[in-house]
C-alpha atoms as a printed R data frame, in Angstrom:
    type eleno elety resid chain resno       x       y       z
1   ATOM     1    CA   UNK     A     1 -11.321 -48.091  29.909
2   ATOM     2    CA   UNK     A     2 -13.058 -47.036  26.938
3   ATOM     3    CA   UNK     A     3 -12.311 -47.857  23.317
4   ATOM     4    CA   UNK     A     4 -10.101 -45.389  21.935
5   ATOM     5    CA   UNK     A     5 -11.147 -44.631  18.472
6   ATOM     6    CA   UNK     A     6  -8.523 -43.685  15.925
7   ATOM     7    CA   UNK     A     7  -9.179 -42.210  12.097
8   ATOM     8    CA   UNK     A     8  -6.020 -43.791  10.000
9   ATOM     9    CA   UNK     A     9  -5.198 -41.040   7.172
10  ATOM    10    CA   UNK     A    10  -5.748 -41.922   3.491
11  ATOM    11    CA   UNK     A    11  -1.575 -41.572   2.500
12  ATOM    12    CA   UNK     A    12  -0.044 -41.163  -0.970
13  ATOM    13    CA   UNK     A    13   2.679 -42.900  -1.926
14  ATOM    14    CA   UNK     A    14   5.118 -42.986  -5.207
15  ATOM    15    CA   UNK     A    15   5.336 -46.269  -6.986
16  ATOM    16    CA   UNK     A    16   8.152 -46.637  -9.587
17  ATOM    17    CA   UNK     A    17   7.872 -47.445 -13.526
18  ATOM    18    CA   UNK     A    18  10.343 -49.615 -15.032
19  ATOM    19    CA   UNK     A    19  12.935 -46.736 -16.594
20  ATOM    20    CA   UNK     A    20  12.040 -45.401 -19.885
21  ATOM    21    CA   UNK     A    21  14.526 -45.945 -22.457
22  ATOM    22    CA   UNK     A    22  16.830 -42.632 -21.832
23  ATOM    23    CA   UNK     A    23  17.180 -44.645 -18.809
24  ATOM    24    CA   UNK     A    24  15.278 -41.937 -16.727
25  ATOM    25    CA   UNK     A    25  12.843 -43.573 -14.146
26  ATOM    26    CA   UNK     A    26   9.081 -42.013 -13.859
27  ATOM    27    CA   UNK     A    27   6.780 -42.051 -10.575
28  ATOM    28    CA   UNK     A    28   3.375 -41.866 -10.576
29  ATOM    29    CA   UNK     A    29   1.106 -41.634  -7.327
30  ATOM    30    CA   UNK     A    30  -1.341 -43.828  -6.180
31  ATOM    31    CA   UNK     A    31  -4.057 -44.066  -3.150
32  ATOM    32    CA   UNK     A    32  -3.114 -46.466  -0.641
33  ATOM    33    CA   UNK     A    33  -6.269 -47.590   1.003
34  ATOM    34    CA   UNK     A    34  -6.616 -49.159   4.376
35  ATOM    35    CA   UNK     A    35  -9.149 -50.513   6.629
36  ATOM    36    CA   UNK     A    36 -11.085 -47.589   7.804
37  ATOM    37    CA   UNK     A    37 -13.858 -47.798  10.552
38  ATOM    38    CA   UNK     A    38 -17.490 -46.316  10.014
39  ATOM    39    CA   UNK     A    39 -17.904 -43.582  11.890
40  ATOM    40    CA   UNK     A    40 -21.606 -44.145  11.354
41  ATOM    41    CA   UNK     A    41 -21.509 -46.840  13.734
42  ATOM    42    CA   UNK     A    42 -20.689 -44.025  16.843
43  ATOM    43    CA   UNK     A    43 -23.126 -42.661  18.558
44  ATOM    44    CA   UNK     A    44 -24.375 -39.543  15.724
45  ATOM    45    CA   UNK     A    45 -23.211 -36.813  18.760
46  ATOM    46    CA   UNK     A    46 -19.657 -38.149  18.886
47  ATOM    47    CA   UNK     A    47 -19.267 -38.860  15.023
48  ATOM    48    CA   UNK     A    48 -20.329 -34.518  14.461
49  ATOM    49    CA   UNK     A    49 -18.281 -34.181  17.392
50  ATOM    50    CA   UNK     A    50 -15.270 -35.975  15.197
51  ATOM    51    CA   UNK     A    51 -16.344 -34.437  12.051
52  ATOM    52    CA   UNK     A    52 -16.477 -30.976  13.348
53  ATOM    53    CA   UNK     A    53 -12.441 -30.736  13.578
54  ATOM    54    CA   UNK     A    54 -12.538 -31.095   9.485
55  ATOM    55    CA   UNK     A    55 -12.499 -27.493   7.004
56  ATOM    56    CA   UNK     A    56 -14.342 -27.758   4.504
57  ATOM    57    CA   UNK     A    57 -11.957 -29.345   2.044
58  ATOM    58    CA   UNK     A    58 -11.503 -31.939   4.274
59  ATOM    59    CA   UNK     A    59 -15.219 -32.778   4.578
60  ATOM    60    CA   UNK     A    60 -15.739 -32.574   0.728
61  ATOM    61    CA   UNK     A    61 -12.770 -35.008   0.482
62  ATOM    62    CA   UNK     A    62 -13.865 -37.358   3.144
63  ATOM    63    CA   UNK     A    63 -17.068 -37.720   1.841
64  ATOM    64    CA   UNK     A    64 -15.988 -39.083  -1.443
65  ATOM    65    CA   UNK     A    65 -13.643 -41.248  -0.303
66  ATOM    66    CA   UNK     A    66 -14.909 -42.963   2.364
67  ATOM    67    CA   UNK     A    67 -17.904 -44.089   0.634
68  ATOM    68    CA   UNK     A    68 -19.309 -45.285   4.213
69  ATOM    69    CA   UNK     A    69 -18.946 -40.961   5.352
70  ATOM    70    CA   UNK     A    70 -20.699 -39.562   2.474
71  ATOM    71    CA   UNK     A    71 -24.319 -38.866   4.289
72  ATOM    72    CA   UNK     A    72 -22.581 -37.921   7.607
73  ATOM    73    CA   UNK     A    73 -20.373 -35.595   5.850
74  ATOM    74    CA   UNK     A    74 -23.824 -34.031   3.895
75  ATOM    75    CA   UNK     A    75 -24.867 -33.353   7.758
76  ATOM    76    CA   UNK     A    76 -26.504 -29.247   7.887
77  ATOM    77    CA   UNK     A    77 -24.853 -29.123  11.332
78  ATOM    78    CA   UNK     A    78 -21.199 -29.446  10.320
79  ATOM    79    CA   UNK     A    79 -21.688 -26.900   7.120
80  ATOM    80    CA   UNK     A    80 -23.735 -24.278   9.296
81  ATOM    81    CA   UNK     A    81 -21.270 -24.251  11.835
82  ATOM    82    CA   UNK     A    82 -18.331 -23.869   9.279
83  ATOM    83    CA   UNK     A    83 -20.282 -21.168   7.371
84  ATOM    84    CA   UNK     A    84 -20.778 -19.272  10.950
85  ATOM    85    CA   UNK     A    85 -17.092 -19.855  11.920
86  ATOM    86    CA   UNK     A    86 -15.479 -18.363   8.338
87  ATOM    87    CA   UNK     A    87 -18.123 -16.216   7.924
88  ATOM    88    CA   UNK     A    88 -19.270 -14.177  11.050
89  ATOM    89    CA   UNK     A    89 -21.750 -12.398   9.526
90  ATOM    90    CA   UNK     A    90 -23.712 -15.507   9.223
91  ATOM    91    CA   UNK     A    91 -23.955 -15.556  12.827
92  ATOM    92    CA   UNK     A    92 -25.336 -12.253  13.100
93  ATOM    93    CA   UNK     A    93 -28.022 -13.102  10.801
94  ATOM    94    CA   UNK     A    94 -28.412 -16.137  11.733
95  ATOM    95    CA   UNK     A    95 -32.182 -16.012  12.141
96  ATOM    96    CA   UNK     A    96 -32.913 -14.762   9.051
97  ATOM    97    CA   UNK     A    97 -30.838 -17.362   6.834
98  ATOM    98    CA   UNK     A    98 -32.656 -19.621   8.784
99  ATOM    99    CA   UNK     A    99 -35.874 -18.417   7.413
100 ATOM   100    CA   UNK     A   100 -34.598 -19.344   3.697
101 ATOM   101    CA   UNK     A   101 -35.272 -22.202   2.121
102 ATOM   102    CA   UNK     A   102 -31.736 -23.897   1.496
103 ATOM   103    CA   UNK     A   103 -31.534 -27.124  -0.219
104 ATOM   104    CA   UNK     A   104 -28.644 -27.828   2.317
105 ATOM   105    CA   UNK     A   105 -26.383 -25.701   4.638
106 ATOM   106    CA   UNK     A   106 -23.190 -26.921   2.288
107 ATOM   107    CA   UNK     A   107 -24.924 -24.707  -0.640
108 ATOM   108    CA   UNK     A   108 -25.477 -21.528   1.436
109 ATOM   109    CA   UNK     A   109 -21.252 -22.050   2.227
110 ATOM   110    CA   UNK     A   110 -20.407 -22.472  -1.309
111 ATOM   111    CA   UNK     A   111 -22.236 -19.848  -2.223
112 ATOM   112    CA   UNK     A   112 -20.729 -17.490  -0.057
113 ATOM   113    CA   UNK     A   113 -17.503 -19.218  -0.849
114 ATOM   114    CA   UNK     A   114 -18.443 -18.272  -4.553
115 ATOM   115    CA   UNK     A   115 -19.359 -14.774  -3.396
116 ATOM   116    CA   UNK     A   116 -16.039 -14.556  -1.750
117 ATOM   117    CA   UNK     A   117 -14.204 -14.926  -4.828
118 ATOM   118    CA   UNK     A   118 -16.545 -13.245  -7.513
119 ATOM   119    CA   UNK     A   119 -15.705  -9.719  -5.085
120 ATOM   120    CA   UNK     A   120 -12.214 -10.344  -5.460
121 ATOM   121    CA   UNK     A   121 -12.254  -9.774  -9.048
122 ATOM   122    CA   UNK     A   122 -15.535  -7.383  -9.253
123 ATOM   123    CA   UNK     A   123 -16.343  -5.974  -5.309
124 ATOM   124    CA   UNK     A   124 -19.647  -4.691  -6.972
125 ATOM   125    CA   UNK     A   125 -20.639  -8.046  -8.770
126 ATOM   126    CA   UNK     A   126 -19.883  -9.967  -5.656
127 ATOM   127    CA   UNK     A   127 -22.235  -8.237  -3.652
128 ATOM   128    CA   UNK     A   128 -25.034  -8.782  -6.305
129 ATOM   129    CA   UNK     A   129 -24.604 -12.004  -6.401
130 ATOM   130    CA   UNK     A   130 -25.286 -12.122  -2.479
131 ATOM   131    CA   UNK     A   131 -27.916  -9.843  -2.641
132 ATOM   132    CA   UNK     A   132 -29.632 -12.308  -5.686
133 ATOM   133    CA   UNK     A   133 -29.340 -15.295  -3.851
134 ATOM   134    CA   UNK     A   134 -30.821 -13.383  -0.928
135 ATOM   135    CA   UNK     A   135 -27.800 -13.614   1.671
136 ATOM   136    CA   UNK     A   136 -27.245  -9.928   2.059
137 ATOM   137    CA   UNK     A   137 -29.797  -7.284   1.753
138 ATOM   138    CA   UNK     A   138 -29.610  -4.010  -0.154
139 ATOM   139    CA   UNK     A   139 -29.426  -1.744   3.316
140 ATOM   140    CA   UNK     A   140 -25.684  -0.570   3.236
141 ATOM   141    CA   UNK     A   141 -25.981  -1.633   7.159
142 ATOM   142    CA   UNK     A   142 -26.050  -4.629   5.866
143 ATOM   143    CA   UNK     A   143 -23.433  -4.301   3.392
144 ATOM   144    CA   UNK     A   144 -21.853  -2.839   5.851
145 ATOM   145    CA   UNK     A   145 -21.782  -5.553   8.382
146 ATOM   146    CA   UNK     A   146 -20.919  -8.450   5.386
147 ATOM   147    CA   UNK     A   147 -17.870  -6.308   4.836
148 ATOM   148    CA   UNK     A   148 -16.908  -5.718   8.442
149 ATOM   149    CA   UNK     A   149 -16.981  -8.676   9.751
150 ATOM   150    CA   UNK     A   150 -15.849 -10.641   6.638
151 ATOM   151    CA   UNK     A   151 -12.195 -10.832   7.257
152 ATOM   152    CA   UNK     A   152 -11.182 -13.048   3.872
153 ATOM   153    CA   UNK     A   153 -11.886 -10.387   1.566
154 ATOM   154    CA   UNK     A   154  -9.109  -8.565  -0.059
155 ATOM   155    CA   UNK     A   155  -8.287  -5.485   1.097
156 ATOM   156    CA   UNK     A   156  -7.698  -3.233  -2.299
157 ATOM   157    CA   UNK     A   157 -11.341  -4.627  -3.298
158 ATOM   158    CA   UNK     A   158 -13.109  -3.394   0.086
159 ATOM   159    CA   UNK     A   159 -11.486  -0.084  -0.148
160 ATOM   160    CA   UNK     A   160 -12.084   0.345  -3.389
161 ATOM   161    CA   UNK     A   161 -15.884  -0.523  -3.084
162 ATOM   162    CA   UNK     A   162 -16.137   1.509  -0.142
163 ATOM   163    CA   UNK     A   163 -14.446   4.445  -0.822
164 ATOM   164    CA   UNK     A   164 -15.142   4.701  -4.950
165 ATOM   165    CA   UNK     A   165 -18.661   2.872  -4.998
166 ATOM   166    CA   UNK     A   166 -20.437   2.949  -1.903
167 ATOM   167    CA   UNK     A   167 -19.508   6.092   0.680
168 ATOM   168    CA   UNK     A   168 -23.191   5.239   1.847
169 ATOM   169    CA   UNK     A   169 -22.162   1.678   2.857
170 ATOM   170    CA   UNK     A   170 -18.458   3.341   4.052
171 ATOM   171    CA   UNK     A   171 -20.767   5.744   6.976
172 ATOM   172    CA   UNK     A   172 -22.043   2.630   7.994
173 ATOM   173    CA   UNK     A   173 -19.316   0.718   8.444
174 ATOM   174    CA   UNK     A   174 -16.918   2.924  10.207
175 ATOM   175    CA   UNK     A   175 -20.115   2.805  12.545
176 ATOM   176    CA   UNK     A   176 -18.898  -1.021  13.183
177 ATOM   177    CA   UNK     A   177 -15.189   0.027  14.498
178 ATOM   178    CA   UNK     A   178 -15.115  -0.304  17.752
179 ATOM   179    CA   UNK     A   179 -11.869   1.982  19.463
180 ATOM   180    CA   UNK     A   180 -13.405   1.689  22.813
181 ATOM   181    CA   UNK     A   181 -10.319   1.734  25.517
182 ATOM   182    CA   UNK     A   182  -7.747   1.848  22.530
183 ATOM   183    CA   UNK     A   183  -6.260   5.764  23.669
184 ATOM   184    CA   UNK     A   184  -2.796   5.209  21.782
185 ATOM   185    CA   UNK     A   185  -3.932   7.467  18.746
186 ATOM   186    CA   UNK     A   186  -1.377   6.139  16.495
187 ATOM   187    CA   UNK     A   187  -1.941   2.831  17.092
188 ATOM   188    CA   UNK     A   188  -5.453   3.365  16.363
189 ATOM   189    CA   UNK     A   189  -5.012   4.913  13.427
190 ATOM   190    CA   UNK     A   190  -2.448   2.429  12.059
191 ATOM   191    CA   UNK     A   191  -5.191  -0.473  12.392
192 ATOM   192    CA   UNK     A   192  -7.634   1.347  10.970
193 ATOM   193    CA   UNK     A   193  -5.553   2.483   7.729
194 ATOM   194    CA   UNK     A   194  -4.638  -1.250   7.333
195 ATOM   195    CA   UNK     A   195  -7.929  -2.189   5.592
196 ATOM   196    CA   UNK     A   196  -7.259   1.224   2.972
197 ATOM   197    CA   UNK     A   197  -3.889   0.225   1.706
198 ATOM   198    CA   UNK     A   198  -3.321   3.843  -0.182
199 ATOM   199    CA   UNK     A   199  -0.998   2.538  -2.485
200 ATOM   200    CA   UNK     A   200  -3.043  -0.438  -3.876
201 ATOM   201    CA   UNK     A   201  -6.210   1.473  -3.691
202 ATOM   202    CA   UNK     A   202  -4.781   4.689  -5.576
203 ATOM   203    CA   UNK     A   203  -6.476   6.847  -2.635
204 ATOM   204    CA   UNK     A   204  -6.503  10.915  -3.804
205 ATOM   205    CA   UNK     A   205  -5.798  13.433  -1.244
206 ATOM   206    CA   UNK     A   206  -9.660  14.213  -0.833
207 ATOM   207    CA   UNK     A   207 -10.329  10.446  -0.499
208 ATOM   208    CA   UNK     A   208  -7.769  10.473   2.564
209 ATOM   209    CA   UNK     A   209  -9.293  13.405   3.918
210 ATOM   210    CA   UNK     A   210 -12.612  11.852   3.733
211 ATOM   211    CA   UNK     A   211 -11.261   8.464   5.958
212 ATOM   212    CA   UNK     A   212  -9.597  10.577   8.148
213 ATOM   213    CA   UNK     A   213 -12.283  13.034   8.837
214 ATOM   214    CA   UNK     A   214 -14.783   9.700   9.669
215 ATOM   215    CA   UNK     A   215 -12.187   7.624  12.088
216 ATOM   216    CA   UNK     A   216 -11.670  11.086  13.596
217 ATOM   217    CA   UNK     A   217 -15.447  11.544  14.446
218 ATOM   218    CA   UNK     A   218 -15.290   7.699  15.433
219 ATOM   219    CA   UNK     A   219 -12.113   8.041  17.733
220 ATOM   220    CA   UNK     A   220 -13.348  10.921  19.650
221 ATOM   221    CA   UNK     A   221 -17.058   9.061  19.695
222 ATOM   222    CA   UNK     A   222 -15.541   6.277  21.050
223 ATOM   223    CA   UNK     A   223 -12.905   8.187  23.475
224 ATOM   224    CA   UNK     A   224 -14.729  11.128  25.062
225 ATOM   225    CA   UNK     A   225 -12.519  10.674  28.044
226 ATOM   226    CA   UNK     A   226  -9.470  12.498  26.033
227 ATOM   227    CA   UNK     A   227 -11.072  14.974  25.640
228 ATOM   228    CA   UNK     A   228 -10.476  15.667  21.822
229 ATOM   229    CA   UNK     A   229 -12.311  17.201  19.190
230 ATOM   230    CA   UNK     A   230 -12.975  15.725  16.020
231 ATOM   231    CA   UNK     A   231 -10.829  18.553  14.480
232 ATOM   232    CA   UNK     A   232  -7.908  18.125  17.108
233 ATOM   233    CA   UNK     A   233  -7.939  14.515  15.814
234 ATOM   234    CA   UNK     A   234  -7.997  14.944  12.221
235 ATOM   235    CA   UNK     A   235  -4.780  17.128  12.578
236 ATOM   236    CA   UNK     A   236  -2.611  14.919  14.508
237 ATOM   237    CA   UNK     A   237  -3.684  12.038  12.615
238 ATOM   238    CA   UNK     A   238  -2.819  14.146   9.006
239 ATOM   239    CA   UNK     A   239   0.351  15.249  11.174
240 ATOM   240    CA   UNK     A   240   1.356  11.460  11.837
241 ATOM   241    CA   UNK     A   241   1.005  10.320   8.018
242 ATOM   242    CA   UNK     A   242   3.346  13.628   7.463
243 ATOM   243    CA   UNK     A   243   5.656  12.041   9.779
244 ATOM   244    CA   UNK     A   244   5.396   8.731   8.350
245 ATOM   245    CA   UNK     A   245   6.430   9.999   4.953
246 ATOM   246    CA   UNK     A   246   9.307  11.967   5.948
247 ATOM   247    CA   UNK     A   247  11.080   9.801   8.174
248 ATOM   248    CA   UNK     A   248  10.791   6.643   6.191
249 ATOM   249    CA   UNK     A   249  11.741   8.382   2.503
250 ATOM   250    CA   UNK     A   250  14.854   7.663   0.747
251 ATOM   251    CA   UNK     A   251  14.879  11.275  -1.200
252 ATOM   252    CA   UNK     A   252  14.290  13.565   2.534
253 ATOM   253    CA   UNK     A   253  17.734  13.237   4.012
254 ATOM   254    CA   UNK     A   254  17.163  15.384   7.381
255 ATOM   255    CA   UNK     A   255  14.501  13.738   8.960
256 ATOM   256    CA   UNK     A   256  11.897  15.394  11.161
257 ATOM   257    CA   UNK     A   257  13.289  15.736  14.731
258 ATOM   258    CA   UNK     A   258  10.780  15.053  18.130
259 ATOM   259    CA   UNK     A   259  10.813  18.717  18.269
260 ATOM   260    CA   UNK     A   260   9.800  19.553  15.110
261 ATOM   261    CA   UNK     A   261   6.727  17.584  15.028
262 ATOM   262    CA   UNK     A   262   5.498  19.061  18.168
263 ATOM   263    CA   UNK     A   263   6.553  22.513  16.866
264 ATOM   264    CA   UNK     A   264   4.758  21.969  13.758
265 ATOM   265    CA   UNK     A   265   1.530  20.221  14.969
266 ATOM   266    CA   UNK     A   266   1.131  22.124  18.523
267 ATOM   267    CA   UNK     A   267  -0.473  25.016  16.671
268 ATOM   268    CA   UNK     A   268  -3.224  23.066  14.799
269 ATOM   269    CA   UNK     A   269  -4.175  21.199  17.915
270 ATOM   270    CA   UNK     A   270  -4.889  23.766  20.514
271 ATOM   271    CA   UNK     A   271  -4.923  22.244  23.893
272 ATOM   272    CA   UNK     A   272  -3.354  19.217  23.281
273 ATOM   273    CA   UNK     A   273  -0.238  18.278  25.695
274 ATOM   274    CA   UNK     A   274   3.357  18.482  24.981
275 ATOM   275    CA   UNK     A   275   3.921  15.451  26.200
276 ATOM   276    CA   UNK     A   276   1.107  13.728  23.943
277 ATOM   277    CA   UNK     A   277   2.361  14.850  21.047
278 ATOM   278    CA   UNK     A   278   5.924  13.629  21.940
279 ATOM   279    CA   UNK     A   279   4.165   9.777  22.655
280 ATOM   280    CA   UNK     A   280   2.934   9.959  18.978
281 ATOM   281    CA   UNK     A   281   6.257  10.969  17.257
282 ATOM   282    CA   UNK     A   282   7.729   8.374  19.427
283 ATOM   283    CA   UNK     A   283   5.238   5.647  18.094
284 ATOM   284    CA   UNK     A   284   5.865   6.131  14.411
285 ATOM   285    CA   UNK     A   285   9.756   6.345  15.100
286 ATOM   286    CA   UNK     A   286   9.955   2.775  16.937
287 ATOM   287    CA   UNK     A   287   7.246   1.276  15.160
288 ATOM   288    CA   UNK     A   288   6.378   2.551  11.722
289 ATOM   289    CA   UNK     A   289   4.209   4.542   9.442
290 ATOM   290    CA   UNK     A   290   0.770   4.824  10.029
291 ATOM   291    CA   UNK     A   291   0.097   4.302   6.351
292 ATOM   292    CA   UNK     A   292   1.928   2.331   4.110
């Protein structure tokens, strides 16, 4: 058999001080150190292989406590694989990040790390401060796809770059939502209206109207077999955040019935089946708005 290899775990444990004189006793914490092995003696495949299960906090740790780890945890392999795994968009790219210059893979994730939290306090600012460093271009494509595919960043910050900053950048990424073999409508639409919380963002009627005309043209892009038009879709969809309101307000005490809905939204969506229509009130009765 071969050797198993175990990593002990640095512990912290309380040790007592003799008890002040209101006869109340005070811990402090200390590091308890114990033998551990250097996992530069393994084979270098198996010790990235090892190292590859730590986050980044872990790495940083282990490399300044383990005096024996600190190069190994330096390695570009381990940081460019944890900057493509929080940030996808690094994959995507990854050719052209490769072109840069980097001192060392760890810098390109702080930065981004830094990035990360400069947007959640200024969206606009953290994007310069990718673009400067040369991590994101200025084509809102590429905004676009940082944004997308960056799933860390605070919601009320993208909408509010997107929808009060950059409608240029907003095109482009509704471009990136894929609704492919997703029919359920609501469903859809509730996903999609996640990432523009209305309330935190302070939407205005014509900035709804504005998301809901885009997914619209997306969800009928992506769904020709429905048979839908764009304008079919923006009604039910303005129909369903109607419903949403009403049945989930304290203040409207007779709620909207099945048949109501369908009464009221059959005439702004010509063509569209009874029974369709009777799926989607039945959707945001069992399972909730489609805003919130």
């Amino acid at each position: 058999m071969g050797t198993v290899f175990a990593i002990p775990r640095l512990q912290i444990l309380p040790e007592e001080e003799p008890s002040s004189k209101n006869g109340v006793a005070s811990q402090k914490k200390k590091h308890v150190s114990s033998e551990l092995p250097d996992i530069t003696l393994l084979p270098p495949e198996l010790a990235l292989h090892i190292l590859s299960n730590f986050n980044a906090t872990e790495l940083c740790l282990a490399g300044c406590e383990i005096k024996s780890w600190s190069e190994i945890t330096e390695d570009d392999v381990l940081w460019l694989n944890l900057v493509k795994s929080e940030w996808r968009y690094a994959a995507y790219v990854q050719e052209r990040i490769l072109e840069k210059s980097w001192q060392s893979f760890k810098k390109l994730y702080l930065l981004m790390d830094e990035a990360q939290l400069i947007f959640s306090i200024n969206p606009l600012k953290g994007i310069e401060y990718l673009q400067d460093h040369g991590i994101v271009t200025s084509q809102p494509d590429d905004i676009a796809l940082y944004l997308h595919s960056s799933k860390k960043l605070k919601k009320e910050e993208l909408c509010s770059y997107l929808v009060n900053h950059r409608k240029d950048v907003l095109d482009e990424y509704i471009q990136l939502e894929d609704y492919r073999n997703q029919a359920v409508l609501p469903n859809v639409l509730r996903n999609f209206l996640q990432n523009f919380p209305a309330r935190h963002c302070k939407l205005t009627q014509e900035d709804l109207a504005l998301l809901l005309h885009k997914f619209s043209g997306r969800y009928v892009h992506c769904n020709p077999e429905t048979g839908l038009s764009n304008e079919v879709v923006y009604n039910i969809c303005f129909s369903l955040m109607l419903l949403g309101t009403d049945l989930t307000h304290p203040l409207i005490k007779n709620k909207m019935s099945k048949r109501e809905f369908i009464r009221n939204t059959r005439h702004l969506t010509p063509g569209v089946d009874q029974d369709y229509l009777a799926h989607a009130y039945d959707n945001v009765y069992l399972i909730g708005p489609v805003a919130r």
